[in-house]
C-alpha positions, 0 to 999 in steps of 0.5 A, a space after each residue: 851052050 854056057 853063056 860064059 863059055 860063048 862069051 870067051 869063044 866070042 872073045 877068042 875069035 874077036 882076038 884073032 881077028 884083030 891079029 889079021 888085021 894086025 899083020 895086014 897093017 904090017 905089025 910083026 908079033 915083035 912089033 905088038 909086043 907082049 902086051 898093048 897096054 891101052 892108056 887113052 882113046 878118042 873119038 872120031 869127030 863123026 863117032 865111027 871110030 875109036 883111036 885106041 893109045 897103045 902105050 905097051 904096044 906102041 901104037 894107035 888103033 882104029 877100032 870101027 864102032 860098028 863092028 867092035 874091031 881094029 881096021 888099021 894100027 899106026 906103028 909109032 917110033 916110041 912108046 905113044 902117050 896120047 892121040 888129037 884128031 883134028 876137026 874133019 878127022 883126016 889127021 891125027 897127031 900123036 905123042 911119043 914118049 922119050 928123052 926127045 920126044 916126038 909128034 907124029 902126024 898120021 892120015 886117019 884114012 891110011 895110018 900112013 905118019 907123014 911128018 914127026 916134029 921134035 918136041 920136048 922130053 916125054 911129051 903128052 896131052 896133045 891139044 888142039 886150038 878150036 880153029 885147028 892152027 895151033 897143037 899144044 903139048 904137055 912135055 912132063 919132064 922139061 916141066 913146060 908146054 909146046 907150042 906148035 905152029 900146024 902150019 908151018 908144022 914147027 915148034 914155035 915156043 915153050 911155055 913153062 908149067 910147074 912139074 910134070 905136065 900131065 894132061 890139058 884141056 883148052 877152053 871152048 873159045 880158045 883163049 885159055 889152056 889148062 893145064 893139069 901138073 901132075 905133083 905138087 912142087 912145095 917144101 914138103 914140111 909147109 902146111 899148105 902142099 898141093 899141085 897147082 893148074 897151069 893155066 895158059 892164055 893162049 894169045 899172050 902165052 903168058 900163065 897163071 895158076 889154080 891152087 887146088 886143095 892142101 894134099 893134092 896129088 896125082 893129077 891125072 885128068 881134065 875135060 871142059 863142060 860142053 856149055 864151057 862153063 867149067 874144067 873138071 879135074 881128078 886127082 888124089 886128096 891126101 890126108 898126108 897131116 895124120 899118123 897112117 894109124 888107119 883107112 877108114 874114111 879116108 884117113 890117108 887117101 881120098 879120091 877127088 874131083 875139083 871144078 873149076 870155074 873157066 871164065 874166073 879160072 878159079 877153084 869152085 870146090 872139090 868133091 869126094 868120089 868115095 863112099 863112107 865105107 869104100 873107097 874109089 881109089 886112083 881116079 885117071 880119066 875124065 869125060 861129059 856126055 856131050 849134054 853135059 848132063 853126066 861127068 863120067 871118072 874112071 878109077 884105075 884102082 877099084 876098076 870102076 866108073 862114076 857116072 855124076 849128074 852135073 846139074 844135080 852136082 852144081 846146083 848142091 854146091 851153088 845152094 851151099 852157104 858160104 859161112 857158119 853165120 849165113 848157114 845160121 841166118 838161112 835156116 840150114 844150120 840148127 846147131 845138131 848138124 843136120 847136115 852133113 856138108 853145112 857150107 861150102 868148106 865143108 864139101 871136101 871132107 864129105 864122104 856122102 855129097 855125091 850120095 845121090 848125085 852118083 851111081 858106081 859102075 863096076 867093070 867086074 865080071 857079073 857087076 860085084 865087087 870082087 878079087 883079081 880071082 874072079 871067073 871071066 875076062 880080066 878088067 883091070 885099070 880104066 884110065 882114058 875114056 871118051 864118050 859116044 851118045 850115051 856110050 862111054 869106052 873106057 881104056 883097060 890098061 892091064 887087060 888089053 881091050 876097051 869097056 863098053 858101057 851104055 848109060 841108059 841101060 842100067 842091067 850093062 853087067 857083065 860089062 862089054 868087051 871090045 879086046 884088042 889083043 889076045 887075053 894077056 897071060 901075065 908074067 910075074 913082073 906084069 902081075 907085080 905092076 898090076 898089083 901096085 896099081 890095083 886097090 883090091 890090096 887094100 882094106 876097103 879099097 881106099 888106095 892102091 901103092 901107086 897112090 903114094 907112089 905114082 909115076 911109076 913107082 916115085 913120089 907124090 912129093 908129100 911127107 908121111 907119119 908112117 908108123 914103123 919108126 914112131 909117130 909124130 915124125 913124117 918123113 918125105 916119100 921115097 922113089 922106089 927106083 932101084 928100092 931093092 937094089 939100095 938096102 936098107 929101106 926107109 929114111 932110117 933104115 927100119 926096114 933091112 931091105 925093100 922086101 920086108 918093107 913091101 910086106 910091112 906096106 901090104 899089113 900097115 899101110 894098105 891093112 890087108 893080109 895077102 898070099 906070099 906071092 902078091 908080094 913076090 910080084 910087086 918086089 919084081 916089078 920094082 926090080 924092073 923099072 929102070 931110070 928114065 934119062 934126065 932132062 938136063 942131059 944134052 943128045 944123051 950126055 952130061 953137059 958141059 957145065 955138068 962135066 965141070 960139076 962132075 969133076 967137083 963132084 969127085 974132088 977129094 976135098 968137096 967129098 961127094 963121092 964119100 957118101 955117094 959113090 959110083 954106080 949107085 951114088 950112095 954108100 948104102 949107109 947112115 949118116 949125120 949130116 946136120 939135116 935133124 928135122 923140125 918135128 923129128 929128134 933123129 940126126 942119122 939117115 939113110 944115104 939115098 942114091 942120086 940116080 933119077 934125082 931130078 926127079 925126086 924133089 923136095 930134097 932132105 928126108 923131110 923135104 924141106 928143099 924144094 930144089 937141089 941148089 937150096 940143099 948146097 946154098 940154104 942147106 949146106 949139105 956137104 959141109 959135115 964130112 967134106 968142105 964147100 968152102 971155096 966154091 964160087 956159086 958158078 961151081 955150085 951150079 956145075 955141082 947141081 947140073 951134075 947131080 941132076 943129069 944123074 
C-alpha cells in the first residue's frame, strides 16, 4: 500500500474517532463549529494529557498522549483564549473571550465547568502563582491584569499593564509576573517606538517596565527558564525607519527573541530567528525543555519551529564585548570585521548569530520548504506550544490538529499529526485569513500581512515609508476593519479602493506575484471581520458621559459629524485639517472611520497623538471646518468617551 495513502486513511479513521468521542461529551455538529482553530496547548502536570485551546470551536480538548486521541471536550460559554492547570491537575481554568469575559473552572476528570468568575474585556494568559492561591489574567482590551483570589475564587484587583496584554509568565519564585503587551503605545513620529514588559510584583502589586528594542511589535510569547534565570520573549523587530523599497535581509521585518534577565528584570539582548536569506516570519509561541538545554519558537508564518541551544545561546552573548575599545583591547576586533557580531549591540542586526546555536524544523509534508499546494495534510500556522521529554506539540491553528515532533529523532519528516477534527475544507474567507497569515506570499518569506497588520488585521502602531505615494513621508498603519467598505484606501487615497491596495501590497510590500484568487480571499476575509465592542461601552451601551459627548458630537456648530457621519463615521472624503506632518509636504487626507477607534492609537496620519484627548487638546482636531471653542474640558472628555465607545 501507498505509505501516503495509509497515512490519510490513518488521518481519516483518527478523525471520526474523535467525532464520537466528541458527541459522547455532548458537542452537537453545531457546537464544534466549521472549524476548531487550535491557539494553545498545555500539559498535564503528570504529562498524559494535552489540553488542547480550541479558539474557533470554542472549547478545550483532552487529548491522552498515549493514544493521540481526544477522551473529553469542555464546552466553553465563549470563544476560549487560553488553558492553566493547576499543580495536582484536577483544575483547570480557562479563559473566554468577550466584552465580559470569563474565567471558567473545569474538573480535569470530568470537564464538568463549576464556577465561571467575571473578568475583564477579552481576557488570556491565565496565570497561576507557584502556591496555586492566586490566578493572574491578562484583560487585552481593558489594558490591565486580574488579580484573582483562588480562594474565595473572587477577583480581587486590577493592575494596569500598557495596551493589550498578550501573554505572561511568572517567575519561578513567585514574586514577579511578566507580562507581554502585545503594541507599543509611543508617538508614532518619535525615534524610539516599541512595546514594553509589564512586570508585576506580585506582593505589592505595584509595576515596572522592560523597554524592549525600537521597532518592536507584536508581542505574542513568553516562558521562564527552568533554572529561573531568564524570560524569553518573541515578537517582530521592524525596520519601520526604512523606505519599504526591499526584503532582503530584513529590510522591513525581522523576527526576534529578546531575554531577559528575571532577577534585574531587564533586557540582555535580542536575537534574530531568521536566516540571511530566509526569514522565519510571525514567531507565536515560546517553550524550553525542562532542562532548559533547548528554547523552542514557533513561526506561524513559515510553518516551522526553532529549536535553540540555550547554553550555546548564552554563553555567545556573555563572551561578547560590550564596547568598540574593549572589543579592540581583547583581541576580537582586528579592524577587517572578522566578526560579524563584534559587541553586544551588534546582536540584533545579526542575521548569522544563531547560525549554529539553531536548527529550523519545517512542519512541511516531506520536511521542504514548499507552497500551500503541497501534496498531504495541511500544516499551517503553529502558535502555542508545550513540551513533554523530548516531545514538543505545537497548536496548528488552520489545519485543526496538533504537530508531533521528537527532538532526538532528526529524520521526524513528515511531521506527525495528532487531528483534532476532520481535515478542514476551507472556505473562500477561511483560505483569505490563512493567506493574511501565511509567509509563503512573501519573497523569501520574511513576513506575512499579519505583521504589519496583527490583531486581526489592525495595527502594529508604527508608521511605514510605503512607496506608493512618494518616499520620505512614512504615514502611521491603518486598521483594516471595514478597509473595503470605506474607499478610498491609504492615508491620501492612492489607492481607489481596498482591492487594488491588497494587489499593490502582494507586488510591493510582500514582492511576490500571485494567482488572482490569493487576492480574491484575503479581500473576503477583510469583508469579514467585524468590530470587536469597545471597552468603554457599559453592559453594551454608551455611558453617560458618552451619551453627553455624543450629543457634542452631533452639535451643528462643533461640527463633527461634518467629517464623520453615521454609520460609518467618515464622509469618505479628503480633507484639510491642519494635520500636515513634520516629514510630509502634504495637507489633505483621507477622513477615517471612527468604528473601533479606541483601538487604533497613535491617532493622525502620522501618529503623533498618542491619545485621543491630545487630538482635541494638543491637536486641535476639529478647529478647521467646526468650532471647539467653548467647550469646557468636561465636554471634551464626554466628547472623547463618545468617540472611543464607537
Amino acid at each position: 500500500m501507498n505509505p501516503r495513502r495509509l497515512f490519510l486513511d490513518l488521518r481519516i479513521i483518527t478523525a471520526s474517532m474523535m467525532l464520537a468521542v466528541a458527541g459522547i461529551a455532548g458537542l452537537s455538529a453545531a457546537e464544534t463549529g466549521q472549524y476548531l482553530g487550535p491557539i494553545d496547548v498545555v500539559a498535564s502536570p503528570d504529562q498524559s494529557t494535552l489540553y488542547v485551546v480550541q479558539y474557533d470551536g470554542q472549547r478545550v480538548d483532552a487529548v491522552d498522549v498515549q493514544e493521540g486521541q481526544i477522551v473529553r471536550s469542555i464546552v466553553c460559554p465563549a470563544a476560549p483564549t487560553g488553558v492553566a492547570v493547576s499543580a495536582d491537575g484536577d483544575w483547570l481554568y480557562i479563559t473566554c473571550e468577550g466584552p465580559a469575559g470569563v474565567v471558567c473552572i473545569a474538573r480535569s476528570e470530568t470537564g464538568e465547568i463549576v464556577q465561571q468568575i467575571a473578568v475583564g474585556h477579552t481576557p488570556g494568559a491565565p496565570v497561576l502563582s507557584p502556591d496555586g492561591s492566586r490566578l493572574y489574567v491578562s484583560n487585552r482590551f481593558n489594558n490591565d491584569v486580574s488579580v484573582i483570589d483562588l480562594g474565595s475564587k473572587e477577583e480581587v484587583q486590577r493592575v494596569p499593564a500598557i495596551r493589550e496584554p498578550f501573554a505572561a509568565a511568572i517567575s519561578k519564585d513567585g514574586a514577579s509576573l511578566f507580562v507581554c503587551n502585545m503594541l507599543p503605545n509611543d508617538p508614532a513620529d518619535s525615534y524610539d517606538v516599541a512595546a514594553e514588559i509589564t512586570v508585576i510584583d506580585t506582593e505589592s502589586l505595584t509595576t515596572s517596565n522592560i523597554r524592549l528594542l525600537n521597532g518592536s511589535s507584536s508581542v505574542f510569547g513568553i516562558c521562564i527558564s527552568p533554572d529561573g534565570k531568564y524570560a524569553y520573549v518573541t515578537h517582530i523587530l521592524s525596520r519601520y525607519q526604512m523606505p519599504t523599497t526591499q526584503l532582503e535581509r530584513g529590510w522591513m521585518n525581522t523576527n526576534a527573541l529578546s531575554i531577559l534577565d528575571v532577577a534585574e528584570k531587564s533586557l540582555i539582548n535580542t536575537v534574530l530567528l531568521d536566516d540571511i536569506d530566509l526569514g522565519a516570519s510571525n514567531p507565536w509561541g515560546v517553550a524550553t525543555t525542562a532542562d532548559g538545554k533547548t528554547i523552542l519558537v514557533t513561526h506561524a508564518g513559515t510553518h516551522e519551529v526553532s529549536a535553540i541551544d540555550a547554553e550555546g545561546l548564552h554563553e555567545k552573548l556573555a563572551g561578547l564585548p560590550k564596547t568598540m575599545e574593549e572589543a579592540k583591547a581583547t583581541g576580537r576586533f582586528d579592524g577587517r570585521g572578522t566578526y560579524s557580531s563584534i559587541t553586544v549591540a551588534d546582536v540584533p542586526n545579526d542575521l548569522a548569530f544563531l547560525v549554529d546555536l539553531r536548527r529550523r524544523i519545517t512542519l512541511r509534508p516531506g520536511g521542504h520548504w514548499g507552497t500551500l499546494n503541497d501534496d498531504g495534510p495541511l500544516i499551517n500556522s503553529p502558535r502555542g506550544l508545550d513540551v513533554i521529554g523530548t516531545t514538543f506539540y505545537a497548536a496548528l491553528y488552520f489545519s485543526d490538529a496538533l504537530a508531533v515532533v521528537d527532538l532526538e529523532d532528526r529524520a521526524h519528516y513528515p511531521v506527525t499529526l495528532i487531528p483534532l477534527g476532520p481535515e478542514p475544507e476551507l472556505t473562500l474567507v477561511r483560505r483569505g485569513q490563512m493567506f493574511f497569515h501565511d509567509a509563503d506570499l512573501c519573497f523569501q518569506k520574511w513576513q506575512s500581512c499579519a505583521s504589519c497588520h496583527p490583531g486581526e488585521a489592525r495595527i502594529d502602531a508604527l508608521n511605514w515609508d510605503l512607496l506608493n505615494d512618494g518616499i520620505g513621508n512614512p504615514k502611521n498603519n491603518k486598521s483594516l476593519l471595514l478597509a473595503h467598505q470605506t474607499p478610498p484606501s491609504m492615508s491620501l487615497g492612492v489607492r481607489a479602493n481596498a482591492e487594488e491596495a491588497v494587489r499593490a501590497g502582494i507586488r510591493h510590500i510582500q514582492f511576490m506575484v500571485r494567482p488572482e484568487e490569493d487576492a480574491v480571499a484575503i479581500d473576503e476575509y477583510l469583508k469579514s471581520l467585524t468590530p470587536v465592542p469597545s471597552p468603554y461601552l457599559v453592559d453594551g451601551q454608551l455611558s453617560a458621559a458618552a451619551l453627553r459627548g455624543k450629543a457634542i458630537f452631533f452639535d451643528d456648530e462643533v461640527g463633527c459629524a461634518r467629517c464623520h457621519p453615521e454609520p460609518l463615521y467618515t464622509d469618505l472624503q479628503m480633507h484639510n485639517v491642519g494635520s500636515r506632518g513634520k516629514y510630509g509636504s502634504e495637507t489633505s487626507f483621507v477622513t477615517p472611520t471612527l468604528i473601533e477607534v479606541w483601538r487604533t492609537a497613535p491617532y493622525m496620519h502620522d501618529g503623533r497623538w498618542v491619545t485621543m484627548k491630545e487630538v482635541f487638546t494638543e491637536g486641535r482636531h476639529g478647529a478647521i471646518g467646526g468650532s471647539l471653542e467653548g467647550l469646557t474640558e468636561q465636554d471634551i472628555d464626554d466628547l472623547v468617551e463618545f468617540v472611543l465607545s464607537l
